[in-house]
C-alpha positions, 0 to 999 in steps of 0.5 A, a space after each residue: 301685547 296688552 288688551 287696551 281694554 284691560 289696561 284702562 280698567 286696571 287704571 280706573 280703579 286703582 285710581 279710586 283707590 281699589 286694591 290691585 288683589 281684588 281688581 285681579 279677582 274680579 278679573 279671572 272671575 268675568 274670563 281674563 286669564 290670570 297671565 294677560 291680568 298680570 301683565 296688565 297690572 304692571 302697566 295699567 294706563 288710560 280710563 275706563 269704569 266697565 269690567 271688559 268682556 274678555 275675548 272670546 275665542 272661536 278656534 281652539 288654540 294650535 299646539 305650539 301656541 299651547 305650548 308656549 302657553 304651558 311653557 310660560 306657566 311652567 317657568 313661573 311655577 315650577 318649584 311647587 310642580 317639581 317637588 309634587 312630582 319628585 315625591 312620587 318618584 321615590 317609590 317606583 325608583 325603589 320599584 325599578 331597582 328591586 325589580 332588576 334579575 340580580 338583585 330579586 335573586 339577592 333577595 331571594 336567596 337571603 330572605 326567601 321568595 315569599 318576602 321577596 314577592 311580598 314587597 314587590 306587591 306592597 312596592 307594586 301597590 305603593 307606586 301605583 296610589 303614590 303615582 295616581 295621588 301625585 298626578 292628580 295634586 298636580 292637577 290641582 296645583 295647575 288649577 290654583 296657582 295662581 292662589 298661592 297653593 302649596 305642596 302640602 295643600 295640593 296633596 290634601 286636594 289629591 287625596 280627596 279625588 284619588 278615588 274618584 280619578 281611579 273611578 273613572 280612569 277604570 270605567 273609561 279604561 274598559 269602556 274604551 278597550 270595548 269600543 276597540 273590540 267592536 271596531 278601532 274607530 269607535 274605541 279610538 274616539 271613545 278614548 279622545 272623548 274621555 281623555 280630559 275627563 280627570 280634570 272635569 273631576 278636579 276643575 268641576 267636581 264630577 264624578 264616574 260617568 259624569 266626568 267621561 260624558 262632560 268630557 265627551 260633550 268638550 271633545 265632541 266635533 273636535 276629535 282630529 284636533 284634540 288627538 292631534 294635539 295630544 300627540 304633539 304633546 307626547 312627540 316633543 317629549 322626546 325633547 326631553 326622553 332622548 338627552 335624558 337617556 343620552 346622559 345616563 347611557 354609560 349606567 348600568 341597568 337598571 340605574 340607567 333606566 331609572 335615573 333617565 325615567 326619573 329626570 324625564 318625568 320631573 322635568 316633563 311630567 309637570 309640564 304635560 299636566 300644565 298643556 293638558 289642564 290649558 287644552 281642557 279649558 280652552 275646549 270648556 270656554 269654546 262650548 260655553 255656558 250649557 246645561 249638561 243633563 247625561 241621558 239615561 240611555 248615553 249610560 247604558 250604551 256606554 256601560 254596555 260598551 265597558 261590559 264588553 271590554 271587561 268580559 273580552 279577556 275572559 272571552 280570548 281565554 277562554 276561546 285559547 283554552 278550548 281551541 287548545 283542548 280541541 286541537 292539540 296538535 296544532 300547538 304542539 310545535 309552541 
C-alpha cells in the first residue's frame, strides 16, 4: 500500500516540473526506502509541498517480513548478485576437486608432493581472499543497488575494505572465542554483538574496533531477537541446501559435494547478504542519531578478552603435552 503522504508529494512536484530522479533523491535522503519511493513514483496522486517524515519505526521488523523484504530485492537485482557470487566460486570449486584422495594421489605420484602441497596452499590461500573479496562486493552491490552499481565497481569497492573486513573478522573471531572460554554466555553475546559489524565497515567507513563496538551498540538489548533472526536465516537455507543436495546425490565425490555447494551459494548466498544488510539498518534506524564515542576502557576489556582467546590453544597444548610427559600411561591405550 502506498503511504498517502508519499504520493501526494511525488505528485506536487512532478507538477512543478521536477524530475522523478531527484524527487527520488531527495526522498531515500530524508529516510523513505528506495522500494516504497518507486512504488510511489508509478502512481503519484493528490497534493502536497512538504517532504513527509518517513515513519518511524519502534519495533524491529519479524523474521518473515525481513525475508520478504530481502525476497523482493533479490528478484529485482539478481543478476549483478549472482555474477559477483559465481566469481568467487571458481576457485574453491577447483579447491574442492584437488582436494579429493584420488586425484591428490594422481598428482602426487606424477609430480611429487612438494608441488602437489604447494598448489593446495596457493588454491588454499586464493579461496580465502576470492571469498572474502566477493563477500564484501556483495555488500556493497546491496548497499548501492539502487545507483546502478556494476559487477566491476562493486569488486573495486570490495577490494578497497578486503583488509579492513579480515581485520575485523579476526579481532571479533578471537575476541568471541575468549568470551566463550571465560563462559558460554558472555562469548555467545560477544558474537551477536559483533555479528553486523562488516556492514558498519562498508555502510559507515569504521574500522577494526570501532566497527565491533558500533555494532555492539545496534545490537545492544536486542540479542534474543537479532540470534533469532539470524537462525531463521540459516534455517530456511535449508531451502535451498537440501533440493540442491537431493539433485546431484547420483554424482560421484567430490562432484556431488561441489555442484550441491556451488548451487546452494549462487543461489542463496546473495540473499543472506540482502537480509543481513535489511536487519543491520533496521537496528541503525531504531538507535537513531547518536554520537558514538568507543571508551577507552570498553577496548582494553575487549582487547583483554581477545588476548585470552588468542593464548587458549597455546594454553590447551601445552597443558595436553605436560599431562602427556607426566603420565604417560594414562595415554597409552590412544
Amino acid at each position: 500500500m502506498i503511504d498517502p503522504k508519499l504520493a501526494e508529494y511525488i505528485s506536487a512536484h512532478i507538477k512543478a516540473g521536477e524530475s522523478k530522479e531527484n524527487i527520488r533523491k531527495t526522498l531515500i535522503e530524508t529516510g523513505w526506502t528506495a522500494e516504497m519511493v518507486d512504488e510511489a513514483l508509478a502512481h503519484p496522486e493528490a497534493h502536497s509541498e512538504t517532504v513527509p517524515e518517513p515513519p518511524h519505526a519502534t519495533v524491529l521488523k519479524g523474521a518473515t517480513e525481513l525475508w520478504n523484504e530481502a525476497f523482493e530485492i533479490y528478484k529485482k537485482h539478481y543478476q549483478i548478485l549472482i555474477s559477483i557470487i559465481a566469481v568467487t566460486l571458481v576457485p574453491s570449486a577447483v579447491l574442492s576437486v584437488f582436494s579429493d584422495k584420488n586425484i591428490t594421489a594422481s598428482v602426487v605420484n606424477t609430480f611429487g608432493a612438494a608441488v602437489s602441497g604447494l598448489s593446495s596452499l596457493i588454491l588454499m590461500i586464493l579461496t580465502i581472499v576470492v571469498s572474502s573479496w566477493g563477500q564484501v562486493s556483495l555488500m556493497y552491490a546491496v548497499k548501492d543497488r539502487e545507483k546502478g552499481i556494476t559487477v566491476s565497481q562493486a569488486f573495486g569497492y570490495g577490494w578497497q575494505k578486503i583488509l579492513s573486513y579480515w581485520w575485523v573478522m579476526i579481532l571479533g573471531g578471537v575476541i568471541a572465542l575468549g568470551g566463550f572460554i571465560l563462559f558460554i554466555i558472555p562469548g555467545f553475546y560477544i558474537a551477536v554483538w559483533f555479528s553486523l559489524a562488516s556492514f558498519v565497515i562498508v555502510a559507515e567507513e569504521e574500522k577494526g574496533m570501532n566497527a565491533l563496538l558500533k555494532s555492539r551498540e545496534y545490537v545492544k538489548g536486542r540479542v534474543a531477537s537479532v540470534f533469532w533472526r539470524c537462525l531463521f536465516l540459516g534455517l530456511t537455507s535449508l531451502l535451498v541446501a537440501i533440493p540442491a543436495g537431493i539433485l546431484f546425490v547420483g554424482l560421484p565425490e567430490p562432484w556431488r559435494s561441489v555442484f550441491s555447494g556451488s548451487v546452494t551459494s549462487l543461489l542463496f548466498t546473495p540473499f543472506g547478504v540482502i537480509y543481513l544488510y535489511l536487519l543491520y539498518r533496521e537496528l541503525a534506524v531504531l538507535k537513531g542519531e547518536f554520537v558514538f564515542a568507543s571508551e577507552q576502557k570498553t577496548k582494553r576489556i575487549f582487547v583483554a578478552i581477545g588476548v585470552l582467546g588468542i593464548l587458549a590453544p597455546f594454553s590447551i597444548i601445552l597443558f595436553v603435552g605436560a599431562a602427556v610427559l607426566s603420565h604417560p600411561s594414562l595415554f597409552s591405550s590412544f
